[in-house]
N, C-alpha and C positions, 0 to 999 in steps of 0.2 A: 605275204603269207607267213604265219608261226611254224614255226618247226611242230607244235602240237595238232595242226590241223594238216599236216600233210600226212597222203596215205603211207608213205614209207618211207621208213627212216633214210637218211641221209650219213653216208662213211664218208668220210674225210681220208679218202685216198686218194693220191696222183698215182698213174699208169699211164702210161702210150698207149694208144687206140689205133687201129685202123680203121680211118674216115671215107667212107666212097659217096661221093654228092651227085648224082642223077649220072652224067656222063661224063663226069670228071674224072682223072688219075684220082688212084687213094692217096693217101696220105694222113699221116699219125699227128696225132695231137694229143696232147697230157691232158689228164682228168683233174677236174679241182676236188670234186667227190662225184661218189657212186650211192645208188639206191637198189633196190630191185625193181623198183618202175622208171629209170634212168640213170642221168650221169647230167653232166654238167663240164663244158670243153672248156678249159684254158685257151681260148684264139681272139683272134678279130673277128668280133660280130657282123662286123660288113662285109663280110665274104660269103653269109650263109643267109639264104632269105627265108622270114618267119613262114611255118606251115611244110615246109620242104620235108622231102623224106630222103635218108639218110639209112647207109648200112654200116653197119659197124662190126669190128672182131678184134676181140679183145684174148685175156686170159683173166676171169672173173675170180679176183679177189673173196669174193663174197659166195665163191663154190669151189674152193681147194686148185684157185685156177687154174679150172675148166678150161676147155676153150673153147671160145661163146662166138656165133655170129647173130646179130640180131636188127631187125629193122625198125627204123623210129624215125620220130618227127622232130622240126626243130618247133620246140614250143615258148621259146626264151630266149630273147637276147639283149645285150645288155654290154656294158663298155670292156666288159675284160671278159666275155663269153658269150657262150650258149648253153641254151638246156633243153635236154632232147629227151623227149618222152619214147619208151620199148612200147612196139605194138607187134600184135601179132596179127602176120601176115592172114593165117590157115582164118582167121574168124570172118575175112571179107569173100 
């Protein structure tokens, strides 16, 4: 996919993140970039299975970091990551 066909842009930030996977301990992981409709984890991909949901808290760059909890999906993964799409819980 182009960078001009994605809904939102893409920052080229690293941050540590607090990662919580279903009923796993958290643990942090560095951002390769951030969007306002996700991010994109610096990890091993074989640790995290496509479609899983995922919380995440951060301190959002991309709002005077704030500091953000937010729930998402893994929608991407790939040999040096994943990429997690923000959903919002309140709309199911």
């Amino acid at each position: 996919m182009s960078e001009n066909n994605r809904r939102y842009k893409r920052h080229d930030i690293q941050i540590d993140v607090v990662l919580t996977l279903m009923e796993n301990k958290p643990q942090t992981i560095r951002t390769h970039d951030i969007s306002e409709g996700g991010m994109f984890l610096a990890t091993n991909s074989n640790l995290f299975p496509l479609g899983e949901m995922v919380h995440i808290q951060y301190n959002d760059p991309l709002k005077n970091n704030t500091e953000t909890e937010v729930d998402a999906i893994i929608v991407r993964l790939s040999d040096n990551g994943v990429g997690i799409a923000f959903i919002d819980m309140d709309a199911f």
